[in-house]
TORNUBA-212686 format. One line per 5 residues: number of its first residue (from 1); their letters; for each residue x, y, z of N, C-alpha, C. Coordinates in pm, 1 decimal. Atoms other than C-alpha are relative to their C-alpha. Example, Ala and Ser with C-alpha at 12.3 -4.5 7.8 and 13.67 -1.06 7.14 Angstrom:
# residues 2
1 = AS = 89.0:-119.0:0.0:1230.0:-450.0:780.0:90.0:120.0:0.0 ~ -82.0:-119.0:-6.0:1367.0:-106.0:714.0:-77.0:109.0:73.0 $
# end
This chain:
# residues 69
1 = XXXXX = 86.7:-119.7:0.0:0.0:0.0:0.0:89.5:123.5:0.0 ~ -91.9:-110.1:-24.1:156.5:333.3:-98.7:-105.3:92.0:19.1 ~ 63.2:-127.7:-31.0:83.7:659.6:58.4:75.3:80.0:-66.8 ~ -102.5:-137.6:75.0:179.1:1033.9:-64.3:60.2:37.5:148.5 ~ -68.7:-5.6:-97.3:447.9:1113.1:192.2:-71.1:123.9:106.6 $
6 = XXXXX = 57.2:-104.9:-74.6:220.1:1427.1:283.7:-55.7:-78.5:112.1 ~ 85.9:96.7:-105.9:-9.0:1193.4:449.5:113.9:-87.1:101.3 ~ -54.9:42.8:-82.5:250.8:981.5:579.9:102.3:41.1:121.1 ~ -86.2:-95.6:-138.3:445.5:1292.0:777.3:-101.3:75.1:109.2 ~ 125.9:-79.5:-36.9:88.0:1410.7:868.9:-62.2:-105.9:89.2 $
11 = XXXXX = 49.4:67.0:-76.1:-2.3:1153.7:1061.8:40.9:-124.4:47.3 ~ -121.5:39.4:-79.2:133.8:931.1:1329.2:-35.1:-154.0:-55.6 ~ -21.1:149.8:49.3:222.5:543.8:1255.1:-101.1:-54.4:110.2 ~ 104.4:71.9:-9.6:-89.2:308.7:1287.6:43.3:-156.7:21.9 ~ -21.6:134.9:54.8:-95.8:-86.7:1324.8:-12.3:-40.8:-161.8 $
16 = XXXXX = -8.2:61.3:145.7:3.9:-272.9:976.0:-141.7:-80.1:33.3 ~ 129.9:27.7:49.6:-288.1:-481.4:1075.9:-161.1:42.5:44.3 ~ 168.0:-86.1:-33.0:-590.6:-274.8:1129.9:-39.8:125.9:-100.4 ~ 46.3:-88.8:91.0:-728.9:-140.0:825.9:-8.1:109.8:30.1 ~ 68.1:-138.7:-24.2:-942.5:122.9:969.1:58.6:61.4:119.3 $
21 = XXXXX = -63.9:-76.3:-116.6:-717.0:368.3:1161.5:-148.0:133.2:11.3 ~ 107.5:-118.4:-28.3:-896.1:667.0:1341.9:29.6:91.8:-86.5 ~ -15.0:-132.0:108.5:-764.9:923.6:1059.6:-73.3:-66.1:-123.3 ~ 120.3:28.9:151.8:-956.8:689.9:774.0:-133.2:1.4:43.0 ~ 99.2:-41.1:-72.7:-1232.0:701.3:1001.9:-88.7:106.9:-13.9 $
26 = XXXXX = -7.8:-140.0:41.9:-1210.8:1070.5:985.4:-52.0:45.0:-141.2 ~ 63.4:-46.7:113.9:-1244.7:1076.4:662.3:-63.7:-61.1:-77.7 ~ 129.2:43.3:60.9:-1478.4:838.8:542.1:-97.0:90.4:36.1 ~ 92.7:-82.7:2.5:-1677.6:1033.4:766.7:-19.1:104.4:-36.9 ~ 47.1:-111.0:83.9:-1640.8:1336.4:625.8:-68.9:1.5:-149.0 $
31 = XXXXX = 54.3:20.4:131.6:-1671.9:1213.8:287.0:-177.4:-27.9:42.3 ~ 144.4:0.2:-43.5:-2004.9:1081.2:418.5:-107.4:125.0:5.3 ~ 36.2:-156.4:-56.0:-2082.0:1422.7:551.0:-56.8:73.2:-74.1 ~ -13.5:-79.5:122.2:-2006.0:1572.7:227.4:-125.9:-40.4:-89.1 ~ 81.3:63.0:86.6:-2229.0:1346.2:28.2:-103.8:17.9:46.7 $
36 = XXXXX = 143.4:2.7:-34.9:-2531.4:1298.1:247.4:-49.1:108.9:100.5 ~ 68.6:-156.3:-97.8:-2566.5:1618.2:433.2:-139.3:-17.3:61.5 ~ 113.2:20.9:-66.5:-2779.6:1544.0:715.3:11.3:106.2:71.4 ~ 50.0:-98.2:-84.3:-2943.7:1798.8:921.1:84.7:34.8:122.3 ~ -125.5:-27.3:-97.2:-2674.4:1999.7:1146.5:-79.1:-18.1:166.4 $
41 = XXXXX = 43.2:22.2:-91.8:-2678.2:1860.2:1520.6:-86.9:94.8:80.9 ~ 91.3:-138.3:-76.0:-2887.3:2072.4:1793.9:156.9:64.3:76.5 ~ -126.3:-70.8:-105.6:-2632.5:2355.5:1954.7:-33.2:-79.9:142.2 ~ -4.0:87.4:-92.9:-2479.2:2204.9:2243.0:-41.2:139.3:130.5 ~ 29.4:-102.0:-136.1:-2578.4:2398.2:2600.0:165.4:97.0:39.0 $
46 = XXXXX = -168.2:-8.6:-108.7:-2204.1:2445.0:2686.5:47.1:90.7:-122.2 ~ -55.6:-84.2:114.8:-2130.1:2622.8:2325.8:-57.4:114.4:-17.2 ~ 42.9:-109.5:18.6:-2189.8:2969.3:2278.0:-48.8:-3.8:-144.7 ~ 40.1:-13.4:144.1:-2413.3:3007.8:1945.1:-14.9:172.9:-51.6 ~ -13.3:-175.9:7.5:-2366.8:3317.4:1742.6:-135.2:51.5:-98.0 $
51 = XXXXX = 155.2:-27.9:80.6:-2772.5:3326.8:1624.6:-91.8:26.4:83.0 ~ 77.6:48.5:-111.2:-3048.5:3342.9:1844.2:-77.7:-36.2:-32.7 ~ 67.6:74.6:82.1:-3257.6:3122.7:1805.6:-175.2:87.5:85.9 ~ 151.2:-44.2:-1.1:-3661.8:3216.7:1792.7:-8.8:-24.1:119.1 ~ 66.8:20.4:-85.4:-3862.9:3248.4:2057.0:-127.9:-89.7:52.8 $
56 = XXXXX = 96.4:113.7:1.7:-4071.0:2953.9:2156.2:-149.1:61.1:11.1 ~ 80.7:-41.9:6.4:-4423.6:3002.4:2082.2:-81.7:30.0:147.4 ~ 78.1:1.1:-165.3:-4643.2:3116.1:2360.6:-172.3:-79.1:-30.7 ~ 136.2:58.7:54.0:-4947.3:2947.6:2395.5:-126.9:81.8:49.9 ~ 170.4:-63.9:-5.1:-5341.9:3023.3:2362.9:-6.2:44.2:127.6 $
61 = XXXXX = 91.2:11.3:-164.0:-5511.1:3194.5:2663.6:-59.5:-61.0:-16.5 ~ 163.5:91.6:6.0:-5765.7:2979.6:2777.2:-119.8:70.9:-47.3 ~ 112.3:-45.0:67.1:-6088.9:3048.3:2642.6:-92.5:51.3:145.8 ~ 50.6:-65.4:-148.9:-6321.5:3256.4:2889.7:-119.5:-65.8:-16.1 ~ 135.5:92.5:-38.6:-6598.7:3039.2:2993.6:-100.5:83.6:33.0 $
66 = XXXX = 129.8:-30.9:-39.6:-6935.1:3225.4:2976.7:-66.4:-63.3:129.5 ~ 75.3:58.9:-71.1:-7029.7:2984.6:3237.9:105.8:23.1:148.1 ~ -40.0:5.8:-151.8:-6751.0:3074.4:3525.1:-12.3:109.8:86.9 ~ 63.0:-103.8:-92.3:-6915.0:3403.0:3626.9:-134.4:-121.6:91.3 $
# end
């Protein structure tokens, strides 16, 4: 198996036998990513988001009961 030496100074020596290192990992999943663009996760609590998000709807008043005079 040859690599381009970029890759092979770019990232640290793996087992010979274990196909799937965590950097092909990496980028299957991105490729994945790329291709099937699924719906971006929910912001996490702990991350500052730089949008704000809407304001949750408020709900109905209750209806005024002719009958609670």
């Amino acid at each position: 198996m040859v690599k381009a030496s970029s890759e092979v100074d770019s990232q640290p020596p793996v087992e010979k036998n274990s196909p799937f290192t965590f950097s092909n990992t990496l980028r299957v999943a991105a490729i994945m990513h790329r291709r099937r663009a699924p719906p971006p996760p929910p912001p996490q609590p702990n991350r500052p988001i730089h949008f704000s998000p809407p304001p949750p709807p408020t709900p109905p008043p209750p209806p005024q009961s002719p009958y609670s005079s």
